[in-house]
N, C-alpha and C positions, 0 to 999 in steps of 0.2 A: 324407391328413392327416398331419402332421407328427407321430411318434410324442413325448408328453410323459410328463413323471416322474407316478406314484400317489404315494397318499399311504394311510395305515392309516383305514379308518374308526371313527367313536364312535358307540358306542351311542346310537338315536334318545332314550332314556328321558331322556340324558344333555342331547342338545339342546332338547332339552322342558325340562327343570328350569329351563335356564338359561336360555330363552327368558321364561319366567314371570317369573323373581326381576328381572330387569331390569337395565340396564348402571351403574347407579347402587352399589346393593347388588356388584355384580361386582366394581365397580372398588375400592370397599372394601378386600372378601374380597383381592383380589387384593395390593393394597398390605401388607394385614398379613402375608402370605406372603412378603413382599419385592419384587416386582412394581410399581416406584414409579409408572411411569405407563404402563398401557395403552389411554389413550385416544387416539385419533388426532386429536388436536388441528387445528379449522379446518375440517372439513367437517362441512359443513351438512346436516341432513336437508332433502330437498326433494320428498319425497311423506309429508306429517304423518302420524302415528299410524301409521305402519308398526312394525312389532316381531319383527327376525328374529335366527336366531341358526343358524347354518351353518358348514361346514369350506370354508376358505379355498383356492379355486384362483386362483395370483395370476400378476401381468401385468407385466410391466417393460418402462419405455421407458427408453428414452438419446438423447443428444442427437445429431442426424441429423449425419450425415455422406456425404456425395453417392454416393462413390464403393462406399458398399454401399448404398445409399438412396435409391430417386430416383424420379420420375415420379406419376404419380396414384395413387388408390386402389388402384385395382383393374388395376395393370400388374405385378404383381411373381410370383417364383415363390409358391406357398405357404409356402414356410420363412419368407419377409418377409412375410404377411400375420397374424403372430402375434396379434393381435387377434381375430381370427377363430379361430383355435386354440387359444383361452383359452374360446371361450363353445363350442364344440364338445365340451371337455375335461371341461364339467361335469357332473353326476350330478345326479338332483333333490333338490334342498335345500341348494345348494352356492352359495356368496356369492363374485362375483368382486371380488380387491381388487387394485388399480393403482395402483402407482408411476407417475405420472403428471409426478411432479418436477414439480408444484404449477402446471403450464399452465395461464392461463387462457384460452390463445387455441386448444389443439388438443381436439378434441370424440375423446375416446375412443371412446366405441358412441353411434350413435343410433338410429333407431326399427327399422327392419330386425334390427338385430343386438338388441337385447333384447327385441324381440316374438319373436325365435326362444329367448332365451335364456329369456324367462316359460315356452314353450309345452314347453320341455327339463325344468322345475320349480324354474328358479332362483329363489332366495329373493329376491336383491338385491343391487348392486353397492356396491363403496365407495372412490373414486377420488381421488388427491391431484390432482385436476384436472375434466375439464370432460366434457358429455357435448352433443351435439346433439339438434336436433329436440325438445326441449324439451314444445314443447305437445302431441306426440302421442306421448310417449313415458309423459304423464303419466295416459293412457288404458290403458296399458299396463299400470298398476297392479301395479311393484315397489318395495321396497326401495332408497329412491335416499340415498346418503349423498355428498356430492361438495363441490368448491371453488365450481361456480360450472355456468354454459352457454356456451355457443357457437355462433354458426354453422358454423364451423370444422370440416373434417373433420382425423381425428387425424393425417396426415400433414401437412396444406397446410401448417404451420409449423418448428417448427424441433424435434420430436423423432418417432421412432419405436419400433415396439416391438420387442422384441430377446430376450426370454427367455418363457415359462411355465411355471410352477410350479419355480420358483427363488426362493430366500431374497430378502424384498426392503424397501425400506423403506419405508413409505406414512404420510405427513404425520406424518412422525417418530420411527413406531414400529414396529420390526422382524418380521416376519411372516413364518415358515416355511408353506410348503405343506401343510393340513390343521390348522393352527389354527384354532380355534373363534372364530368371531367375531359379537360380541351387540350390534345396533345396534336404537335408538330413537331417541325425540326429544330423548332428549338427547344420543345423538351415537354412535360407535363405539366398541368395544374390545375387543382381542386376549387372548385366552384360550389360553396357549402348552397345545399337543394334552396334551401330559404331563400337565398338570395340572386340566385339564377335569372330571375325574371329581370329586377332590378337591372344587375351588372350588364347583362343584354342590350338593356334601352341604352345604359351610359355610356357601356366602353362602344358601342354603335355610332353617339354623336359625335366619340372622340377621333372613331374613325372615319367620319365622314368630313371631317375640317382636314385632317391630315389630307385627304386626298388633293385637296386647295393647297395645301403648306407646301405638297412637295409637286404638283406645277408651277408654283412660284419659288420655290429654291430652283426648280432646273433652269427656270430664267433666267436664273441669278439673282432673285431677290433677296435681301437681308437676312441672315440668319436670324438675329433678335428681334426681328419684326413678324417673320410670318413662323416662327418654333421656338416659343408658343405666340397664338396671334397674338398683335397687342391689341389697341382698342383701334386703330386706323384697321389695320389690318382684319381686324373681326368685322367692320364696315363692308370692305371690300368683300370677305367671306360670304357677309348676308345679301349682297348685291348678287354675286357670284350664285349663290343657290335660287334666288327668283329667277335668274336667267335657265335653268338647268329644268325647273319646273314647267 
């Protein structure tokens, strides 16, 4: 196997918080931090109600060139079949994300390669591109965040893969090796490692007032009074939480 980079690991407590609070709330927390947009814009969830949240081992393609590139799948030395050495590299609970440079004609992994990659503990993929085998991949039951499908295996067209676990960019948004990444149905977004702990604690208490906001909207309470609370309303909030303790 082709020796690739680690990364530091986070605390499980830390991928559980932010699994729960959900990418909506994330994206928030993360924006008022200054983190204008961590959402990876354009891929689609395509296994619903999935809900995962995992450190990033990630996969770069580039666009082929013959003369290091060539031939079928399965003809190259191991160093060229970095694809493979991306879903080998993972630890259970590790989300693979691919610069895919937004193909939608080359199938990154299909059924083979993520029934090995579920059975390693991987949470789910998230790829600026395409994945094959489609319908039995959906038996598989991961994690699928992507552009689209394919028949396509990821060479037959015009790029290949060329790095792991190297800085990369995936539909937009930059992604260092071992960021936190919390994807649902409303879509992905990148949690730079640094700040993981942080965003945890904050977008957690922003989720824990909502939960007060919207029994007091279902009452009917005032829309500008309890979203966002004011200062009565934050009263009522902190009454509201001694009672619950």
């Amino acid at each position: 196997m082709v020796d690739v980079a680690t990364f530091e690991r986070i605390k499980q407590e830390t991928l559980d918080a932010l699994k729960e609070i959900g990418t909506a709330t994330i994206a928030g927390a993360l924006g008022r931090e200054g983190i204008r947009n961590p959402h990876m814009v354009g891929l689609t969830p395509f296994n619903a109600g999935k809900v995962v949240a995992g450190q990033a081992v990630t996969l770069q393609f580039v666009p082929k060139r013959e003369d290091i590139h060539w031939g079928d799948e399965y003809s190259h030395a191991p160093e060229r079949e970095l694809h493979r050495v991306a879903i080998m590299a993972c630890e259970p609970g590790d989300i693979v994300v691919v610069d895919a440079r937004g193909s939608m004609a080359s199938g990154v992994f299909g059924e083979m390669m993520l029934t090995s990659f579920k059975a390693q503990g991987g949470e789910g993929v998230v790829i600026d591109g395409c994945i094959r085998d489609y319908p039995e991949v959906q038996k598989v039951d991961l994690g699928l965040w992507l552009r689209g499908v394919t028949p396509n295996y990821h060479t037959q067209t015009d790029i290949f893969p060329h790095a792991v676990n190297v800085p990369i960019a995936c539909a937009g948004v930059f992604v260092v090796p071992g960021d936190v990444i919390v994807a649902d149905d409303d879509g992905a977004v990148v949690v730079p490692f640094a700040m993981a702990e942080d965003i945890a604690k904050k977008a957690s208490q922003k989720a824990e007032w909502e939960i007060f906001s919207r029994m007091k909207l279902e009452e009917g309470g005032a829309l500008d009074k309890y979203y966002p609370l004011n200062d009565e309303a934050q009263k009522e909030y902190e009454a509201w939480l001694e009672q619950q303790s």
